[in-house]
ROMARDO-888625 format. One record per residue: residue number from 0; y, z, x of N, C-alpha, C, O, CB in turn. Coordinates in steps of 0.05 Angstrom, whole numbers, plus 5000, padded with zeros to 4 digits. Atoms other than C-alpha are relative to their C-alpha. Glycine has a CB too. Layout:
// residues N
REC    nr    npy    npz    npx   capy   capz   capx    cpy    cpz    cpx    opy    opz    opx   cbpy   cbpz   cbpx
REC   NUM      Y      Z      X      Y      Z      X      Y      Z      X      Y      Z      X      Y      Z      X
...
***
This chain:
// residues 160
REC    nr    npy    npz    npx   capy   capz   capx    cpy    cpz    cpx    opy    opz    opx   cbpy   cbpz   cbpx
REC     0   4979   5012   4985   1032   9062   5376   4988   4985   5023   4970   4994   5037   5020   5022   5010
REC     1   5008   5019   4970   1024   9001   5433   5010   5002   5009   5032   4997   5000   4997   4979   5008
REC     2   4990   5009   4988   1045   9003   5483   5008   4976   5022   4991   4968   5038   4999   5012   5001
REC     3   4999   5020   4990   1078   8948   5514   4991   4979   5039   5007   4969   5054   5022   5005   4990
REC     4   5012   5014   4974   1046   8913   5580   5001   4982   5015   4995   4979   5039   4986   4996   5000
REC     5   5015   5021   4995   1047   8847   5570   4982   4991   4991   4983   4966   4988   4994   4999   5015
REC     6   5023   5018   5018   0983   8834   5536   4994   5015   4974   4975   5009   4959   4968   4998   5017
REC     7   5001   4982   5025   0990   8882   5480   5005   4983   4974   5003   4992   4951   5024   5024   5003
REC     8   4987   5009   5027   1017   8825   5434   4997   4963   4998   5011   4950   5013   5037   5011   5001
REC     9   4993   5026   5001   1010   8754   5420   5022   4989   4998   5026   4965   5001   4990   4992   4987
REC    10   4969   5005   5003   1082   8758   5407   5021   5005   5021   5044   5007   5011   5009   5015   4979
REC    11   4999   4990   4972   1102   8775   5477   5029   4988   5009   5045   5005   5018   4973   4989   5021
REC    12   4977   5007   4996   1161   8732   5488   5025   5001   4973   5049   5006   4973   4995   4974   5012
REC    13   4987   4989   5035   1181   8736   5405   5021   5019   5016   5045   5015   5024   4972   5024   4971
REC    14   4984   4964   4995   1198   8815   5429   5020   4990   5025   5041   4983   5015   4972   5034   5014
REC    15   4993   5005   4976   1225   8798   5496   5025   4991   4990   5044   5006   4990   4983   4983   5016
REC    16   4976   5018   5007   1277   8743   5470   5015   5018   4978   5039   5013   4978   4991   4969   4987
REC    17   4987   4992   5030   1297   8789   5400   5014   5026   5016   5037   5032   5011   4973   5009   4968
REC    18   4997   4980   4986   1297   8851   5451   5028   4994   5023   5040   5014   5032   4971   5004   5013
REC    19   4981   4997   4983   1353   8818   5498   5027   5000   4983   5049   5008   4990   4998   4978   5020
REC    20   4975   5003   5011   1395   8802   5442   5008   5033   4991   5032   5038   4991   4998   4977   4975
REC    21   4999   4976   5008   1386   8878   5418   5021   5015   5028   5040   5030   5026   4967   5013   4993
REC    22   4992   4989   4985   1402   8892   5487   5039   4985   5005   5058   5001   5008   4976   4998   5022
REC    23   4970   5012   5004   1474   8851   5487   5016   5009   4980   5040   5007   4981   5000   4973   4995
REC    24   4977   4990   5011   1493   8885   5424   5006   5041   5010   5024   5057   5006   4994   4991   4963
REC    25   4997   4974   4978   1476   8952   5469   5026   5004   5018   5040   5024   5018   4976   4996   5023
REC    26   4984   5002   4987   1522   8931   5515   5032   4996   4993   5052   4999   5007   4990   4986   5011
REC    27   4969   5002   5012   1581   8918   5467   5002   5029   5005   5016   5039   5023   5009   4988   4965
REC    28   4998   4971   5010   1569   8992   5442   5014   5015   5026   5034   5029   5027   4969   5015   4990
REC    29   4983   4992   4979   1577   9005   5516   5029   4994   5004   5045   5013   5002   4989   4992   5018
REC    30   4969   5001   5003   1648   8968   5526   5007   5020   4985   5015   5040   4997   5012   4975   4987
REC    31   4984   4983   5028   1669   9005   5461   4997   5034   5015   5011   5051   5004   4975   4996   4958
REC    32   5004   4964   4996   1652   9081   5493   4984   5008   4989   4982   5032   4987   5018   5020   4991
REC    33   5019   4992   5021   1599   9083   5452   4967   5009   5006   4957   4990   5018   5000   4976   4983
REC    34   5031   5000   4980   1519   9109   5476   4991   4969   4994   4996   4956   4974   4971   5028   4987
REC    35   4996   5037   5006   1499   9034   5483   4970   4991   4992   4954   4983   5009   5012   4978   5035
REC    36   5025   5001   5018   1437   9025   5432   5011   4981   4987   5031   4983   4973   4989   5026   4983
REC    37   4995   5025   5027   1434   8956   5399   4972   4996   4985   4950   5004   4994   5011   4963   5014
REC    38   5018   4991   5014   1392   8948   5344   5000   4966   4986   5022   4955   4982   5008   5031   4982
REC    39   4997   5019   5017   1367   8878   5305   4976   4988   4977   4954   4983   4986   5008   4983   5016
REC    40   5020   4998   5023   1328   8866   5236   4999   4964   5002   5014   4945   5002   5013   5019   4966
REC    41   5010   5042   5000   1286   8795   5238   4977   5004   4977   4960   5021   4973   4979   4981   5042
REC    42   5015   5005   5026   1254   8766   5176   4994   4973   5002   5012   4956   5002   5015   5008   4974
REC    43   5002   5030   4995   1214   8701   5184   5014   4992   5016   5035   4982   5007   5004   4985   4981
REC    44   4984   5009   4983   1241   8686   5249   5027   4998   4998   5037   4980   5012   4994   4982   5004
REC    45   4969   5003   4999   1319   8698   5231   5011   5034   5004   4998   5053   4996   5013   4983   4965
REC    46   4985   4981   4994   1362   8752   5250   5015   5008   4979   5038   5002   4978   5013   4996   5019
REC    47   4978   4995   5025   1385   8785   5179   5020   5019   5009   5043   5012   5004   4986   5013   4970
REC    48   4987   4978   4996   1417   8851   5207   5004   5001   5018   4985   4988   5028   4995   5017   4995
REC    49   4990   4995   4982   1452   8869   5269   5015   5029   5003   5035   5028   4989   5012   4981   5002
REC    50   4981   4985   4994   1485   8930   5287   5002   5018   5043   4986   5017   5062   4995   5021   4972
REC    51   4998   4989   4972   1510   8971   5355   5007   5034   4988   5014   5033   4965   5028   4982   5023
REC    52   4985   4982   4993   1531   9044   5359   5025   5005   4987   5041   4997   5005   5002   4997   5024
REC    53   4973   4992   5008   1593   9062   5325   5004   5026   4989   5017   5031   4969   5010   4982   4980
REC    54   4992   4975   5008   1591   9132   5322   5032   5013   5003   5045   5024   4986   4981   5015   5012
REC    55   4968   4992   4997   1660   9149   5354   5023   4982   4986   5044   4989   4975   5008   5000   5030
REC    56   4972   5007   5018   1698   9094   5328   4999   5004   4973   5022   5005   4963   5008   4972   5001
REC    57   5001   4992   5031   1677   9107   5254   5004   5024   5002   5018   5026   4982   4975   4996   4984
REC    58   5006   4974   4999   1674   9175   5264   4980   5010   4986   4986   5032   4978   5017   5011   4994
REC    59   5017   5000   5009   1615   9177   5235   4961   5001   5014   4945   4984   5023   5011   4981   4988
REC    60   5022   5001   4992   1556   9208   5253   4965   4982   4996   4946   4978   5012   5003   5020   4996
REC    61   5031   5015   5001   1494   9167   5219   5016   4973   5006   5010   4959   4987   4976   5001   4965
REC    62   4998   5021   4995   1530   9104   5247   4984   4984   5020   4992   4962   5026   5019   4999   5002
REC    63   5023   5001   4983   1475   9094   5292   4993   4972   4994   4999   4962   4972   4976   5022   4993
REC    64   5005   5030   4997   1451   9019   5310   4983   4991   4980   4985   4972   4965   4989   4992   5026
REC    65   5029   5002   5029   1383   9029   5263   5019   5001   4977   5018   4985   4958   4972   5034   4997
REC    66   4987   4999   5033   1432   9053   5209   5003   4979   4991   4989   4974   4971   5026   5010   4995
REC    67   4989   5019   5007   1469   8990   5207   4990   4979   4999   4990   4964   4979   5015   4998   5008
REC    68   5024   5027   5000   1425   8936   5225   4980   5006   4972   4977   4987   4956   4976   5002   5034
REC    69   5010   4997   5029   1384   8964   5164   5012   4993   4977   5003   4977   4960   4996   5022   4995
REC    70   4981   5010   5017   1440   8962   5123   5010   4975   4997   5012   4969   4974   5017   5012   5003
REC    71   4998   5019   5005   1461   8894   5137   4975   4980   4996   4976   4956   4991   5015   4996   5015
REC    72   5030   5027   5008   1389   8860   5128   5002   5012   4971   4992   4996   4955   4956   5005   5020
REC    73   5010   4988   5037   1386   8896   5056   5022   4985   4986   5022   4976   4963   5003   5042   4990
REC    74   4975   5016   5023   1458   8866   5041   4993   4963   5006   4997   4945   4990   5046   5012   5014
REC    75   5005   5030   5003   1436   8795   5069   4973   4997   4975   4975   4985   4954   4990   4986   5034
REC    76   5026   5014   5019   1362   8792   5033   5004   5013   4977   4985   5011   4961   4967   5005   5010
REC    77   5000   4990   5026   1388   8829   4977   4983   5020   4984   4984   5023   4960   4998   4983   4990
REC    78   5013   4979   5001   1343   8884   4977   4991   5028   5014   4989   5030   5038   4988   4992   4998
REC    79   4993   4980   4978   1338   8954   4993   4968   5007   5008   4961   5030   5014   5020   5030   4988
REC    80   5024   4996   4981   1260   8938   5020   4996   4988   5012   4988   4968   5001   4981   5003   4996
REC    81   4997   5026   4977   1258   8899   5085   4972   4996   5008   4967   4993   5032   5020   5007   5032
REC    82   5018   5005   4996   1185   8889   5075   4993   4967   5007   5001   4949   4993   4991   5011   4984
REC    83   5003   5024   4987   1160   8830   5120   5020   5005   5022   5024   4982   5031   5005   4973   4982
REC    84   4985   5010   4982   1214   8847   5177   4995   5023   5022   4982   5045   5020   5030   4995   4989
REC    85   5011   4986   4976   1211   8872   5243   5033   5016   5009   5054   5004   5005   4983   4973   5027
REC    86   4977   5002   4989   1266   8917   5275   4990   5010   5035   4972   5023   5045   5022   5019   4981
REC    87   4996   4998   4978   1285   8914   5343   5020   5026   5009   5043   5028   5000   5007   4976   5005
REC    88   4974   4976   4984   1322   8977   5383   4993   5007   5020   4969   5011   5026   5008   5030   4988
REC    89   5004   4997   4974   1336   8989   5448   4992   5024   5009   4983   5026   5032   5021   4993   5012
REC    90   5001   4973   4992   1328   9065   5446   4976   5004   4980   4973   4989   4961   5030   5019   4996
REC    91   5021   4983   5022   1268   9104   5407   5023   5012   4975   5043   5025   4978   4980   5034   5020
REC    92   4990   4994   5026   1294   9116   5341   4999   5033   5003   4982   5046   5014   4980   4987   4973
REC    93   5003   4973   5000   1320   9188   5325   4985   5014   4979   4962   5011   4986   5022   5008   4999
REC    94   5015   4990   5020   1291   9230   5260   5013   4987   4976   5002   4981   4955   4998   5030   5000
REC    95   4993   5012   5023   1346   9201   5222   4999   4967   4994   5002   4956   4972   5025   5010   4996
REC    96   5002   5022   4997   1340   9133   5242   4962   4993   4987   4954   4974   4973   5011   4995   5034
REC    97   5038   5010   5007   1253   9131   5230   5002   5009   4968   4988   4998   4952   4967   5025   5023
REC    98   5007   5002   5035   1268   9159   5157   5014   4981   4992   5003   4966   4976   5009   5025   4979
REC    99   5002   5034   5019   1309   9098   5139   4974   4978   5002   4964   4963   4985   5027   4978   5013
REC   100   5014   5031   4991   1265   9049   5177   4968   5010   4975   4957   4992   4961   4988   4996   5053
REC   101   5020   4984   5025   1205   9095   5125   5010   4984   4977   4996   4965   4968   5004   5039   4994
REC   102   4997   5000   5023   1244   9085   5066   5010   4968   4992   5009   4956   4971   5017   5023   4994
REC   103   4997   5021   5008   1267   9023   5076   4984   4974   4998   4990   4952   4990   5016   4999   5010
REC   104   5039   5008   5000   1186   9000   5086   5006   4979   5024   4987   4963   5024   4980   4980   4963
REC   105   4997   5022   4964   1201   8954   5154   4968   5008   5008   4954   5028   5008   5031   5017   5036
REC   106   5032   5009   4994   1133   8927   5173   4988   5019   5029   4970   5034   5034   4998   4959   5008
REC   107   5004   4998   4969   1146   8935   5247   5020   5009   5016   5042   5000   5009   4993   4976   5011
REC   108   4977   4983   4990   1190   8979   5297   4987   4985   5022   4964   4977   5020   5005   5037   4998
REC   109   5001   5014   4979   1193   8946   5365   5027   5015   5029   5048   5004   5035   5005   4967   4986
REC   110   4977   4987   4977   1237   8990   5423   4989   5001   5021   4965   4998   5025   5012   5027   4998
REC   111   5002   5000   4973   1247   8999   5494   5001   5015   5011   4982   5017   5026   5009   4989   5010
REC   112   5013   4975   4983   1259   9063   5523   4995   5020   4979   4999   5020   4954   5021   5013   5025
REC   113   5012   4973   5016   1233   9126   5500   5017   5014   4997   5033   5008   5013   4981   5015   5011
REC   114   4981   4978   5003   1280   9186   5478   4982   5025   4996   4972   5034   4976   5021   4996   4974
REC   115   5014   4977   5005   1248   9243   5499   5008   5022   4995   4990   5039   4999   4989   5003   5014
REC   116   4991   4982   5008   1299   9294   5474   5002   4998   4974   5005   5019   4962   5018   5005   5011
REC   117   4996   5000   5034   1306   9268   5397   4988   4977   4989   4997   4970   4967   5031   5001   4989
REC   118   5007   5013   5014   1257   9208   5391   4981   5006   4977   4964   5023   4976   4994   4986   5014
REC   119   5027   4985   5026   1219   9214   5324   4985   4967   4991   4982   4956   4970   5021   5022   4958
REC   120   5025   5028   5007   1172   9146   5338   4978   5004   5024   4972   4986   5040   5016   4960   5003
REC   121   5020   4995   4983   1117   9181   5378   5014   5010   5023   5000   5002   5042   4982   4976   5006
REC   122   5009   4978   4973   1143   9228   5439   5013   5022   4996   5007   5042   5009   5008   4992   5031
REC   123   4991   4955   5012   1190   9297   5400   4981   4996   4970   4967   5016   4965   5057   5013   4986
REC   124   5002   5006   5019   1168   9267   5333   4992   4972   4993   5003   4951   4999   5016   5007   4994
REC   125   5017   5025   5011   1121   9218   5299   5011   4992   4959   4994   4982   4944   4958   5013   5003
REC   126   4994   5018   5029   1157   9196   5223   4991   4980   4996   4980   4980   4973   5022   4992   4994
REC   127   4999   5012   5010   1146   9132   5225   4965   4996   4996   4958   4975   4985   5019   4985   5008
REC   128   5020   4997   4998   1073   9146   5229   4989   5033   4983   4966   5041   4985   4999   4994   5028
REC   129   5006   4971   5016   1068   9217   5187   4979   4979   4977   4988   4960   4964   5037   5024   4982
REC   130   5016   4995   5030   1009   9208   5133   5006   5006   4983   4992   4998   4964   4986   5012   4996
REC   131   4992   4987   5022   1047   9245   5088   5013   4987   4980   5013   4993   4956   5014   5019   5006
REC   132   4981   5014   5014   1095   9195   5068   4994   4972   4992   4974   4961   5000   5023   5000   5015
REC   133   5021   5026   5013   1085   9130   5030   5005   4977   5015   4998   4957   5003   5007   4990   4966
REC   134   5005   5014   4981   1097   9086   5092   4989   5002   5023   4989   5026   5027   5015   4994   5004
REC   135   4998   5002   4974   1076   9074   5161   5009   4969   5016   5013   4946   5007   4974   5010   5008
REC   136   4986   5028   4988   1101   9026   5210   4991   4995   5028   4995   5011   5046   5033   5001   5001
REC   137   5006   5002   4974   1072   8991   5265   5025   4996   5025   5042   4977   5024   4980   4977   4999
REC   138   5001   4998   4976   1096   9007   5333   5005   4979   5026   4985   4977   5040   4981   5007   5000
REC   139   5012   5009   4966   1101   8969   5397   5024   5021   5022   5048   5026   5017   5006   4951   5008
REC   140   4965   4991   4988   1147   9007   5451   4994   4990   5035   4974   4982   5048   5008   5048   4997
REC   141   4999   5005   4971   1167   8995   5521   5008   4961   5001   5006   4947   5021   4963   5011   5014
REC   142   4989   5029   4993   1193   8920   5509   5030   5006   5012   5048   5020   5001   5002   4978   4970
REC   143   4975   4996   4984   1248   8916   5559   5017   5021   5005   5041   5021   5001   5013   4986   4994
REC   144   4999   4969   5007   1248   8989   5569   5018   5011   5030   5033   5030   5030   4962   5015   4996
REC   145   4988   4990   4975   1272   8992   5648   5030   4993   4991   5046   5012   4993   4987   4985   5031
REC   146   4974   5008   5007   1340   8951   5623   5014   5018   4987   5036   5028   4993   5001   4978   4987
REC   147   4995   4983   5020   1347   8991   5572   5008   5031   5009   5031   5041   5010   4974   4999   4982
REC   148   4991   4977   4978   1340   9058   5610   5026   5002   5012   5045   5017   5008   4984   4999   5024
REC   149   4975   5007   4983   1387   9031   5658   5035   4998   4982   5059   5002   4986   4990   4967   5014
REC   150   4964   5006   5010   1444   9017   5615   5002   5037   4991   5023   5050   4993   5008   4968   4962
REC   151   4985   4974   5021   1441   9088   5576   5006   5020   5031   5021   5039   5029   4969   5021   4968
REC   152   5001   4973   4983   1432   9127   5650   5029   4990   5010   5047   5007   5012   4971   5005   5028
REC   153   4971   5010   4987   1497   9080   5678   5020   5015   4978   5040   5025   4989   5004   4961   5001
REC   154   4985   4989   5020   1530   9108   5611   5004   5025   5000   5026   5036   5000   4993   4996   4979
REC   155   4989   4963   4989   1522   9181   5623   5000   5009   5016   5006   5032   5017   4992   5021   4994
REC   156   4988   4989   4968   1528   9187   5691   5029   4993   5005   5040   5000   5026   4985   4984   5026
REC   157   4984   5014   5000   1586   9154   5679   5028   5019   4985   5052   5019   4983   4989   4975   4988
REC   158   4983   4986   5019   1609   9202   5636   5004   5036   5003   5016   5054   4990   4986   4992   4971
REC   159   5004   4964   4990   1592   9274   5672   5018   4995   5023   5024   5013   5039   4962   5016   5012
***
């Protein structure tokens, strides 16, 4: 896993720019009541997948931002392996979120803050990096990680 710095990447503004839009569909999730995690799948510079948060209004627990943004890059490129694409999320992926981004072979995971009660991409849990399994996936974290923070701590302080 890289962490992000600044010089960790020749792609430095790439993440930055893909990372604000992740963060805007964060912020819908917020409007909506929702924990405000946006999530977005890029393939050759285009944005195939998108999703936010919709666990309460679906009622649906794996509606999670990774879920869906996965799901809609597989229904745009027409396949259920998003090899060659990068995803973007504002939060550390949970255990169920790093076994899609596994199975669905994504090159590259790219997030901003850390989840240190249920992330499983290097700080409760390492999946997308286990040996065991027939992927791994590079890493970068900490792209636009203070914003990111900030919106989920305004959300549950907000909410105690």
């Amino acid at each position: 896993m890289r962490m992000f710095n600044g010089k960790t990447s020749g792609h430095i503004e790439q993440h930055r720019n893909y990372m604000m839009q992740a963060l805007k569909l964060a912020e819908q999730a917020y409007r909506q009541k929702e924990v405000p995690v946006g999530a977005i799948v890029v393939h050759q510079g285009r944005i195939v997948g998108k999703g936010f948060n919709q666990v309460e209004m679906l009622k649906d627990p794996t509606a999670h931002a990774e879920m869906l943004a996965i799901s809609a890059a597989c229904a745009t490129l027409q396949n259920k392996y998003l090899t060659g694409c990068t995803l973007y999320v504002t939060l550390e992926p949970c255990p169920m979120c790093a076994g899609a981004i596994v199975w669905s072979k994504i090159d590259r995971l790219v997030f901003g803050a850390l989840d240190e009660k249920a992330g499983a991409c290097g700080s409760v849990f390492n999946i997308v990096n286990n040996n065991n399994l027939n992927h791994q996936v590079e890493v970068i974290q900490g792209v636009l990680d203070i914003d990111s923070e900030f919106l989920l701590k305004q959300f549950f302080s907000e909410r105690r």
